[in-house]
N, C-alpha and C positions, 0 to 999 in steps of 0.2 A: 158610804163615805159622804162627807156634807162638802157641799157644793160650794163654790167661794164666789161663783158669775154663774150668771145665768143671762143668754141671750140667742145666737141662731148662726147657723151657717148658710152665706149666703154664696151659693152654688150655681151663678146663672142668674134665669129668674127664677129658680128653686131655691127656698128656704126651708132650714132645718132647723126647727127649737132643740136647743140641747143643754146642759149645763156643763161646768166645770169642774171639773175635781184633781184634785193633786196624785200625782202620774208616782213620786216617789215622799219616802220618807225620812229622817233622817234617824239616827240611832244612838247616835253621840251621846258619851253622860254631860250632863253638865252640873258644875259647880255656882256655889254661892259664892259670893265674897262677905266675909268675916273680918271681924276685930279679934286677932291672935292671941290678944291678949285674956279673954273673956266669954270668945267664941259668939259676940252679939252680931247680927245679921248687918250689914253695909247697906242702904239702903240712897235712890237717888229720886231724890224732890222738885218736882218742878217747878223751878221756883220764878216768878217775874224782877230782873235786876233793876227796874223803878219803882216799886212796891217794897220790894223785898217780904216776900210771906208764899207761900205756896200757892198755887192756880188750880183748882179742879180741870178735869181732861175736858166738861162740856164748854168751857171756859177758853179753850187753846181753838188757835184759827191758823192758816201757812198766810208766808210774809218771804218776799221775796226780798235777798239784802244786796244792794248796787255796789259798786266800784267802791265810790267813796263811803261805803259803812251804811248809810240812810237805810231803814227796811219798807219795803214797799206791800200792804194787805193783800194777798188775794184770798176770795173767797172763793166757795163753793157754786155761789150761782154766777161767776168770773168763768169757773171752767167748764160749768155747765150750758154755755152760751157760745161756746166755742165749736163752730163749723166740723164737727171730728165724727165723719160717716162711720165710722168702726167704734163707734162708743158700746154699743149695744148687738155690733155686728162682725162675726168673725169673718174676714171679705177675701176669696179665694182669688187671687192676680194671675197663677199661673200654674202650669203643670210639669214639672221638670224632672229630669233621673235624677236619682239620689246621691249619686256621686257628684254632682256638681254644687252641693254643700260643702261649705269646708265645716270639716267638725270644730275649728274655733270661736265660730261664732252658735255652737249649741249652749242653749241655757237649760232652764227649768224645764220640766213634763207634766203635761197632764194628760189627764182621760178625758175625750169628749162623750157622754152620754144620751142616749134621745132623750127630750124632754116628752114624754107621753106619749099616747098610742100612735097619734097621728104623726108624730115622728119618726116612728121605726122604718118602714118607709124609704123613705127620703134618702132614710143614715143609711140603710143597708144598699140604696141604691150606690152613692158615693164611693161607701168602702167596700165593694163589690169594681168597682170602674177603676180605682185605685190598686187595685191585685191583680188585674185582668192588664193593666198599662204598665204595670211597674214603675210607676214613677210617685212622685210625692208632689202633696199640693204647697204650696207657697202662700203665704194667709197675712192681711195684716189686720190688727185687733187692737182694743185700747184696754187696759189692766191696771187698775191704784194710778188713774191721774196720768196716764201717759199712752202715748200708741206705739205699738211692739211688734215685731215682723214674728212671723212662725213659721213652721214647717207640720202640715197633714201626714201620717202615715199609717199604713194598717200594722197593730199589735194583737196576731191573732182573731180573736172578732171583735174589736173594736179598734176604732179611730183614734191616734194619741197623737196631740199636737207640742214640736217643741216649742219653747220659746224662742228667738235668734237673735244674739245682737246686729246691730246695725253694721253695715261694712267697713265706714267710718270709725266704728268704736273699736276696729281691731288694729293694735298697733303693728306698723312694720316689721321687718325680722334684722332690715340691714345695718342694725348698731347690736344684735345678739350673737353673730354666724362671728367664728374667732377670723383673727386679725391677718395671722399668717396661714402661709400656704403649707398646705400638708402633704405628704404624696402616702399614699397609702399600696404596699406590697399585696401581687398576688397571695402569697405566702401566706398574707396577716387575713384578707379576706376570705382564703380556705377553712383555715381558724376559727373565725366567725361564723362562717355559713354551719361549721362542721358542729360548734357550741350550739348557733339557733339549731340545727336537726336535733341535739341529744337531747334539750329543752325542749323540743315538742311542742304540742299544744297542750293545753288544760280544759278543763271544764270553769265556768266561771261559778257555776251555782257552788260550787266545792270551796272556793274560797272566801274566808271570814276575815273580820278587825280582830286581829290576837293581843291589841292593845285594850281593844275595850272588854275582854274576856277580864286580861289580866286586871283593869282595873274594879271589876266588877267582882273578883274574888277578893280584892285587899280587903273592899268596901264591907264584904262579907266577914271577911276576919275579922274586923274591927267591929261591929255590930256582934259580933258572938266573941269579944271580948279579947279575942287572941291577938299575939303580936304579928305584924309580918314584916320579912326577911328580903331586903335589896336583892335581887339576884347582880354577881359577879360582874364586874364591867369587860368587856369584848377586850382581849388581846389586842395590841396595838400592831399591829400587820405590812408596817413599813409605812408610818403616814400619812397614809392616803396618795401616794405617790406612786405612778408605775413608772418602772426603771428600764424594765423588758418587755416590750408590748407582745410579745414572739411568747416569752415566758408566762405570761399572767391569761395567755390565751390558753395554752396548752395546759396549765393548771385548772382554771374554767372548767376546761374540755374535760380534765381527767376525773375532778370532782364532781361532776353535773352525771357522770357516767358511772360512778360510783355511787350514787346516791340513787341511781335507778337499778343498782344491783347487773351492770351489765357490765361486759369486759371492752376494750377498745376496741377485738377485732369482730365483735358483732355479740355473739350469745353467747350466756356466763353463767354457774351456776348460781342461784338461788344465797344471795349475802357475801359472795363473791367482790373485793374491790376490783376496780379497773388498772391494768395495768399498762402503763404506757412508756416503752423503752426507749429511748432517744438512739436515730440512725444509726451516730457516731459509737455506742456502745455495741451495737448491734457487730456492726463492722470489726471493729476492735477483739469481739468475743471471738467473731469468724476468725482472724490471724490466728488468733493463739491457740485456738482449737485446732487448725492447721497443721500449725507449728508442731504442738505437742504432739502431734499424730504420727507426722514425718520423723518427729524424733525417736517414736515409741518403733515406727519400722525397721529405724534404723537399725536399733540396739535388737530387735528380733534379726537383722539379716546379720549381724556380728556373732552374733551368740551362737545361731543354729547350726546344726553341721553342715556342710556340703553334701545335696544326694549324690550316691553312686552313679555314673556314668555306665551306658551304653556301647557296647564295642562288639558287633560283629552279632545283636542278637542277646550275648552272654554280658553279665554284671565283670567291671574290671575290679576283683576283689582284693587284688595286687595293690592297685593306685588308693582304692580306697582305704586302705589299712594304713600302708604311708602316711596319708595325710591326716586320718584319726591321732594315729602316731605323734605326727607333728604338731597337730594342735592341740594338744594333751600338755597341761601346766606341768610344770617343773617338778614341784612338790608333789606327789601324788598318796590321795588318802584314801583309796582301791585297795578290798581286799588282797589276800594273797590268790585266795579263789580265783577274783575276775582275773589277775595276774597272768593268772596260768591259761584262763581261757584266751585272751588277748595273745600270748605266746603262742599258742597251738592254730589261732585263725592265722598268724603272721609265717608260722611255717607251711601249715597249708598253702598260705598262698604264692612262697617261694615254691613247693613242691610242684605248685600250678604252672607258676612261670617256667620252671627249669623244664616241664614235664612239654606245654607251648613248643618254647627253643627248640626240644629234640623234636617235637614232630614234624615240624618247618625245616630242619638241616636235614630229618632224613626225605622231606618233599622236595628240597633243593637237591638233593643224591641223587633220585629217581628223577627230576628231570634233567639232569646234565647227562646222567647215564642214557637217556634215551637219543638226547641231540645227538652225544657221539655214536650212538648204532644207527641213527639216521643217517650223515654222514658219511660213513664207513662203507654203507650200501652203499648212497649215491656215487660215490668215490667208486667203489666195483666194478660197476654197471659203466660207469663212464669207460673205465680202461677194457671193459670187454669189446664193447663198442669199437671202442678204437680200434684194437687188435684185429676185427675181423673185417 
């Protein structure tokens, strides 16, 4: 990578020759500007407004321009005369945790490299004390004309310094934070927390610019002659308005959940969407599932016969026939067959009963008959008694 400064890190009274290099790169396509008409290149000249004719670049000097319009020359050996200890020296102020950076004031990255043998050294002393502390060095440097604060830190095994803006150059927040006051529900922040858990974490390396993909395939189409094809504009989705913060949550949730092939209440087979039933249906299904059940028993306890009853040991096939009897429809579409058998169970069971009766009057015989020979004696004995 080619180096853009080259100058040292001053570490103490340690000094480390190192150079600079650019820490990231950009990828963006970029465009020309054209005459549409003709497709001829737009091109811009720099041109002097007292002259009027173009300037070659050896030619062009900086000029500082005042309030009222005047422009004032500075040159080169103006700002090379200028008291600036970090011109040539990256100057380490302090040692601090890395949290105590705000990431708004992160800019540009580079790579710090050793400059040569006698620097490796030095560098690995540094970012060896910086791993071992956990904390990041604090730097200020001059860069194209100006001096810039930065931040040391170890990337792997090497040293990479950000840029930082100044704390000054960071605007306030309190004309951006909204106006009114908001109260936000348990409810809504379960929601939230429940959407960040199904969103997860990612991998950062996994994700790409799918804009500059797609614009690098038109580019392609066109170069190999073919047309290409707008894709369809997005549905319009209410918008851009949320109506139901409750709603657009749980939509989130259900979608984010479905697109990882998982179900609401945890694991889901394999392409499976998520399904997610609102209480109130839930509840609602309960009633009527209820409902219909108590219903479906009911018409089972109307319908079915009455079991036979228990009496003494023995089935009462007397009472039970009766009430077969009785609950037997008016019309009846019974053969003649079952007829006859229903007749014969119904005389049996009067034979039953009548047969019962006699054996209970001839029990009530025998014991009346015995009270009065009971009696009869006692009665005897009494009057013998007497007599003698």
């Amino acid at each position: 990578m080619r180096s853009i400064w080259n100058g040292a890190i001053s570490f103490g009274l340690v000094s480390i020759p190192i150079k600079l290099v650019n820490a990231t790169e950009n990828h963006a396509i970029s465009f020309r500007q054209i005459h549409v008409e003709d497709g001829g290149r737009i091109r811009y000249r720099k041109v002097c407004e007292l002259e009027d004719h173009e300037v070659p670049t050896a030619e062009i000097g900086k000029g500082y321009e005042d309030a009222d319009g005047s422009v004032i020359p500075i040159t080169e050996d103006d700002l090379a005369a200028l008291p600036i200890p970090t011109a040539k020296t990256i100057e380490i102020v302090a040692f601090v945790p890395a949290d105590t950076i705000d990431p708004l004031q992160m800019d540009t990255a580079y790579y710090l490299t050793a400059n040569g043998v006698p620097a490796a050294k030095p560098y690995t002393l540094l970012r060896e004390a910086l791993k071992r502390s956990q904390k990041v060095a604090v730097a200020k440097f001059a860069l194209r004309g100006r001096e810039r604060l930065g931040m040391l830190r170890v990337v792997d095994d090497v040293i990479a310094m950000h840029g930082l803006l100044w704390p000054d150059e960071i605007r306030a927040t309190d004309t951006v934070a909204p106006d009114t006051d908001v109260k936000i529900r348990d409810a809504e922040l379960d929601l939230a927390d429940a959407l960040m858990d199904t969103l997860g974490e990612v991998d950062l390396d996994s994700l790409h610019d799918d804009y500059r993909e797609a614009v690098e395939e038109m580019i392609t189409a066109k170069l190999e002659g073919g047309e290409t094809t707008a894709p369809a504009p997005a549905a319009d989705e209410g918008g851009g308005k949320v109506i139901d913060l409750m709603a657009a949550l749980e939509s989130s949730v259900r979608a984010a959940r479905s697109g990882r092939g998982a179900k609401a209440g945890g694991k889901a087979a394999e392409g499976e969407d998520a399904e997610v039933t609102p209480l109130r249906s839930r509840r609602s299904g309960s009633a009527k599932s209820s409902a219909s059940s108590a219903s479906s028993a009911s018409s089972s306890r109307k319908s079915a016969p009455a079991a036979p009853k228990q009496v003494g040991g023995k089935k009462s096939t007397a009472k039970t026939a009766a009430k077969s009897t009785s609950a037997a429809p008016k019309k009846s579409t019974a053969k003649k067959g079952t007829a006859k058998k229903s007749s014969a169970k119904s005389t049996t069971a009067k034979k039953t009963t009548t047969a019962s009766k006699a054996s209970k009057t001839a029990t009530a015989k025998k014991s009346t008959t015995t009270k009065k020979t009971t009696t009869a004696k006692k009665s005897t004995t009494a009057r013998k008694k007497t007599s003698a």
